[in-house]
N, C-alpha and C positions, 0 to 999 in steps of 0.2 A: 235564210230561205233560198232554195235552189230556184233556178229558172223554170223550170217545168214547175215547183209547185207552184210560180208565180203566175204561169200560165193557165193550168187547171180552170181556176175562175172564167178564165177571158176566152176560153176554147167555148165552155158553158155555154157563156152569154152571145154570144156571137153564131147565127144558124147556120153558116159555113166556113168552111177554111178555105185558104188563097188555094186556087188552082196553080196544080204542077205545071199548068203551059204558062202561067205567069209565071212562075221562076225560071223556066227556061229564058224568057226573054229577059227578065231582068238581071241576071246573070250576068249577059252577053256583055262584054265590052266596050261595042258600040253602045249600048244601051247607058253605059255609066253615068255618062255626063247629064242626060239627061235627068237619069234617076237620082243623081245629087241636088241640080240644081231645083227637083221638081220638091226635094227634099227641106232644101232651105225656105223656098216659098210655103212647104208645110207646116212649117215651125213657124215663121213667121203670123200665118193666119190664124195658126192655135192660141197665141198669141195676142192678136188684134180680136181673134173673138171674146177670149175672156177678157179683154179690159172693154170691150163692148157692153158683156151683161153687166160688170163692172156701175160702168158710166149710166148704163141707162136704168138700171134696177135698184143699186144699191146705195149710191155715195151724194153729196151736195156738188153744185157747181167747182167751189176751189178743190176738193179731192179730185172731181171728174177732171180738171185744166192740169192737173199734176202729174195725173195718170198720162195724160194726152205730151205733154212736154218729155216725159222720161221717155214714151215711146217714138216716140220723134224721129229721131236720129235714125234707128234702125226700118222705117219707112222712107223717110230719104234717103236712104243708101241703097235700097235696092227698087223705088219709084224713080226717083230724081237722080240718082247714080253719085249724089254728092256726103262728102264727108267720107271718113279715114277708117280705117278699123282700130288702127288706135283712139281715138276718138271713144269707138265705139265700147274698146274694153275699160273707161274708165267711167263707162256711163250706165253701170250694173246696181246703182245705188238711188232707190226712191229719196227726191230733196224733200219729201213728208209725209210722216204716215199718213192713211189712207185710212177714214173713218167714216164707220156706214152711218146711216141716217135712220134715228131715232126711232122713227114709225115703222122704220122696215124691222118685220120679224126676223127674218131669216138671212137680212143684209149684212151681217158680220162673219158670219158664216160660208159666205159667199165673196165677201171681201178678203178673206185668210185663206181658204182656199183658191182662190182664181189669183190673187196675187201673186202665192206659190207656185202655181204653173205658169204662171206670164217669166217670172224670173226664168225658171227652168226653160221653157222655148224657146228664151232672148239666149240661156247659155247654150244651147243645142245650135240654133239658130247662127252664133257665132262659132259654133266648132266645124259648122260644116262651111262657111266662109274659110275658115281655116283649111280645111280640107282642098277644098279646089283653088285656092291660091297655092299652095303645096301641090296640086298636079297639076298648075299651070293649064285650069280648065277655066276662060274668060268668063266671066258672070255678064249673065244677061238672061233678060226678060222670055217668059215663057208664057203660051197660054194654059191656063185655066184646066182641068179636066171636069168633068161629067159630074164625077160623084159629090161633092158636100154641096152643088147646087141643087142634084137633084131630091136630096132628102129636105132642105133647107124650104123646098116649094110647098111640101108638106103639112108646115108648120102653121099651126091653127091660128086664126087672126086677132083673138081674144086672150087678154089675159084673164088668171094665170098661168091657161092652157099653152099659149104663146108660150110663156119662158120655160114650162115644164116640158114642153116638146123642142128648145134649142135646147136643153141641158141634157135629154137624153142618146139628139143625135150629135152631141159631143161626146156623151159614152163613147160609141157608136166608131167614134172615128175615131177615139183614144182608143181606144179596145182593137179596132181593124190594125190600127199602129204597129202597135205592141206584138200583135202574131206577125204581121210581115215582117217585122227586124229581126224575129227567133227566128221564122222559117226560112229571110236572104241570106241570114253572116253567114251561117256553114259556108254558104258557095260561094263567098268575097276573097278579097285579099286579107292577110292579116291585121291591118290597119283596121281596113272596114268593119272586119267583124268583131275585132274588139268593142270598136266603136256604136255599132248597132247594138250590142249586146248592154254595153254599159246603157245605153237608152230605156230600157226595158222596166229597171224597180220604177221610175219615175212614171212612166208611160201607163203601167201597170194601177199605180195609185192615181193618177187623173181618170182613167175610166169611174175609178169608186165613186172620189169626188163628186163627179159629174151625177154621177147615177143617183149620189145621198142627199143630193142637195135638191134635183129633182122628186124626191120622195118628201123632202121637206116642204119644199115650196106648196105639192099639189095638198100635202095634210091629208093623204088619203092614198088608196092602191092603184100604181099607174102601170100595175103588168099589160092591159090593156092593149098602153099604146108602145111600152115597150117591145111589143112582141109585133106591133105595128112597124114600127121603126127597124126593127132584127129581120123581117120580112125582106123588107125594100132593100134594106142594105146589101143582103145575101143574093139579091137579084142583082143588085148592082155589080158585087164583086162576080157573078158565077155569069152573066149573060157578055154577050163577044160586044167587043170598044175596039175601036180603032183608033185608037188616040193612048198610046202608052204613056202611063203619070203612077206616078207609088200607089195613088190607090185607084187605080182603073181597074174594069172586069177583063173579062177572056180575051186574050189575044186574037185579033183575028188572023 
């Protein structure tokens, strides 16, 4: 499957595309550093969400403490600044499968998938440590930007409205992903763009994910809030920020 037909979908789903004055800045050189580091904390969270819905939706206490131990390492290393990256490549391996809980319908399903993507952002997650220990850019802490808090506000306070509206704005941000990495490499270095580019099948399939599991959960048609949520986002990314991060809006 080529990349554009892997885009096709996600151009769809998504009510706008990245503004060209965003790639001008993220281009920029100066902008690099930040844009990696803002990158690795994106992975990371992708990451600590799904073994969130994880823990609180789908699994018992020992699978939840399991889940919590394997991720460990890679929140200490970039909260508490401690432990190795070696360390960290030999800790790609759950010490026990992860098994959902009897009564939940839809908990193994969600368990197979969210566990696939947690691996996959722990591996992203570690390639872009790779990256800026190879250009010799310091890792250090950064704040936060605008956007998955402010879709995250939105989110209804009832279940199972609650988990069907965090799995859609995980679409959402797996989807916004996936277009910024096609439309930065062109303008990267050769490294980079290999590298963004290889992100994409993966990237591509956590939008699905996300989206199929929310149509499971709700047992019923959530174009509703999907086009709620495609809304906000679209404002998010198309209205002016001051605060440059991979997924901020218009440059000011």
């Amino acid at each position: 499957m080529s990349n554009q037909t892997l885009l096709e979908p996600i151009l769809d789903f998504l009510h706008c595309q990245t503004p060209d004055e965003w790639i001008e800045q993220a281009k920029k050189l100066e902008n690099l550093e930040v844009l990696l580091l803002d990158h690795l904390f994106c992975e990371l969270k992708a990451g600590q969400t799904a073994m969130f819905l994880i823990r609180k939706y789908a699994v018992d206490k020992p699978s939840s403490d399991a889940l919590a131990k394997w991720f460990e390492p890679y929140e200490q290393y970039v909260y508490k600044k401690t432990g190795t990256m070696e360390g960290l490549s030999k800790n790609s391996h759950l010490a026990k499968d992860i098994v959902a809980k009897e009564d939940c319908v839809y908990g193994q399903d969600l368990v197979s998938k969210m566990v696939l993507l947690i691996k996959e952002e722990l591996h992203h997650y570690y390639q872009v440590l790779e990256i800026l220990e190879k250009r010799g850019i310091e890792f250090r802490s950064i704040k936060a930007g605008r956007y998955a808090k402010s879709l995250i506000r939105k989110v209804k306070t009832y279940e199972p409205d609650a988990l069907v509206d965090k799995l859609i704005i995980g679409a959402y941000i797996e989807a916004r992903s996936c277009e910024r990495f096609a439309k930065l490499a062109p303008h990267l270095d050769d490294e980079l763009n290999k590298f963004y580019v290889s992100l994409l099948r993966s990237e591509a399939r956590h939008y699905q994910d996300y989206l199929s599991l929310a149509r499971q959960v709700a047992g019923g048609d959530i174009s509703e809030r999907v086009d709620y949520f495609g809304k906000l986002e679209a404002q998010l990314i198309s209205e002016e920020d001051s605060d440059f991060k991979f997924h901020s809006g218009l440059p000011i």
